[in-house]
N, C-alpha and C positions, 0 to 999 in steps of 0.2 A: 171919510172924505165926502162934501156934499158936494154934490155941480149942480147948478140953476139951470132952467132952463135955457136960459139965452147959452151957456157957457156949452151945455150939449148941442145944441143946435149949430155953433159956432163949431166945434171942436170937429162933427162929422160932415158940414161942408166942408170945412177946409182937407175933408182927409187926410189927415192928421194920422203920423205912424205909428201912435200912441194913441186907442182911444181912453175916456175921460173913466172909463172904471181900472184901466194901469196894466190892463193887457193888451199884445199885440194882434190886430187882427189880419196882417200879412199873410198869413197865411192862410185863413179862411178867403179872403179876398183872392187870391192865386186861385185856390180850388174854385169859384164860380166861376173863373176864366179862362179854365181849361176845358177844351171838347169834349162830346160825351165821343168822337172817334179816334182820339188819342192814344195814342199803342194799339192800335187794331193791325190786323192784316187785311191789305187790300186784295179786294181778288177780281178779276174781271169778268163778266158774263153777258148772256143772253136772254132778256125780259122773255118767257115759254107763251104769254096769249097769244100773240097773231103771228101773221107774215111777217110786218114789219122790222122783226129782230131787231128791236135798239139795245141797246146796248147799256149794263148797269154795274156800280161798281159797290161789291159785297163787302161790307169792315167785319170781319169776326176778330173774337176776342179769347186767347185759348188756344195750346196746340195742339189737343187734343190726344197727346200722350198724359202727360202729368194731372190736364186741367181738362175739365169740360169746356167745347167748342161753343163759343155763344153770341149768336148774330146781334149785331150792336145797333145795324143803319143798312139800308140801301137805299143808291142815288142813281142817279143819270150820267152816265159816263161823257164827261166836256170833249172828250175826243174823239169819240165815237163817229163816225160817218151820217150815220142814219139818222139820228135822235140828237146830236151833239149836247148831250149832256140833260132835256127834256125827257119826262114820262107823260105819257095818257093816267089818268086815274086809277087803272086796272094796273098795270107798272111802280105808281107809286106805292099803293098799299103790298106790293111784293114780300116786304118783310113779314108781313100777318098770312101770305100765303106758305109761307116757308114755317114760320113758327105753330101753324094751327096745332091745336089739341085735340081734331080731329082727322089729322090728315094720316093717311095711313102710310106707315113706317114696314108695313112685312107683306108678303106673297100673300094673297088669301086666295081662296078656289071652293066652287061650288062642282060636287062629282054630278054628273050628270044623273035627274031626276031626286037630287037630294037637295032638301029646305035651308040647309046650315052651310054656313061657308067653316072653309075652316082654315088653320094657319100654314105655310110651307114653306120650305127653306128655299132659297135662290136657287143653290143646284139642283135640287128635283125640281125645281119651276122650269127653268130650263131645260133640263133635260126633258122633261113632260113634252116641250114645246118644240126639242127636236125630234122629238120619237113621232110625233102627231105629224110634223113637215115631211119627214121622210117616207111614213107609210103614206098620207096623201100623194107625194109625189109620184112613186112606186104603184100606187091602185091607178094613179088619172095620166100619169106622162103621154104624151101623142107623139111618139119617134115617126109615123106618116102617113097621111094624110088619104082623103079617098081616090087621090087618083096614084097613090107612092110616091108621091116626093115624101124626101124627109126635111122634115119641119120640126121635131124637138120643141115642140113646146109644152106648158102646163098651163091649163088654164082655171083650174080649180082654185088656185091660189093669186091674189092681190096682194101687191104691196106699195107701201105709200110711206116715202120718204118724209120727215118733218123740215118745217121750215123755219124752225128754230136748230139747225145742225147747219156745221158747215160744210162747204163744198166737198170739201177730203171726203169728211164722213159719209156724204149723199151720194159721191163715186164711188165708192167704197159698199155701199147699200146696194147699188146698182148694180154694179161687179158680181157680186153675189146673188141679187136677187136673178141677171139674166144667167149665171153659171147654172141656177136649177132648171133655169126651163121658162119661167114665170112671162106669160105673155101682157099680162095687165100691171103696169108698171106707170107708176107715176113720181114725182118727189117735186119738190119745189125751193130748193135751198137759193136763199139769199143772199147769203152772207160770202 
């Protein structure tokens, strides 16, 4: 089969359901005009640089039983209060802050007066990090003061609620940070 030029050139303006070599291109045509967010899950969140908490909406792809989890897109949440669906620059590139292949995935810890960090699991991270809170508390708590009142407090220890967490969470922070004693207390949740 020969087609002229004029006869191609006619055949694909017209988009034509047949092109001129006698196959269908419906279906290639379909695939460029479908999203690359298409079967994603949507997930809601909280842009981590600043105060401003806008707000972003995650598409992963993957449920992460069967399939590996794999970030597709983040946007601007349209509903959002704060940001109503805009990022700053720092916000938009989000997705390369999540994907890096440098962003560290596990606990590391340098022992005190050692060159090397090395790797550690969450519950000894943790646990490390209560055993340190609690003997602090225990060496430095102030039950009263130089005239005897009692005041309870600790002063050794600061804590600083983020402003990327929500309200629950930063009451919840608080609750606990004034349950030990902790006189130096700040947080600043926005959301």
């Amino acid at each position: 089969m020969t087609v002229s030029r004029r006869e191609f050139l006619q055949a694909t303006a017209a988009g034509a359901a047949l092109s001129p070599f006698g196959f269908s291109l419906a279906a290639a045509q379909d695939r460029a005009r479908s999203f690359k967010i298409a079967r994603t899950t949507e997930t809601r969140s909280i842009c981590p640089y600043c105060s401003v908490s806008c707000g972003v909406i995650v598409h992963t792809r993957g449920d992460g039983k069967n399939t590996r989890r794999d970030l597709v897109h983040v946007e601007g949440d349209p509903d959002h209060p704060v940001n109503r669906g805009t990022l700053c620059p720092k916000g938009a590139t989000l997705k390369h802050y999540i994907q890096n292949d440098r962003r560290l995935a596990k606990v590391r810890y340098r022992a005190p007066g050692a060159s090397e960090w090395t790797s550690m699991s969450w519950d000894d991270a943790i646990d490390k990090i209560a055993r340190r809170i609690k003997k602090t508390r225990d060496e430095s708590f102030i039950a009263r003061d130089a005239q005897g009142r009692t005041v309870n407090r600790l002063e050794s220890i600061a804590a600083i609620g983020g402003c990327t967490d929500t309200n629950e969470f930063n009451w919840l922070f608080q609750k606990v940070a004034r349950a030990w004693g902790v006189a130096h207390l700040e947080q600043q949740s926005r959301i």
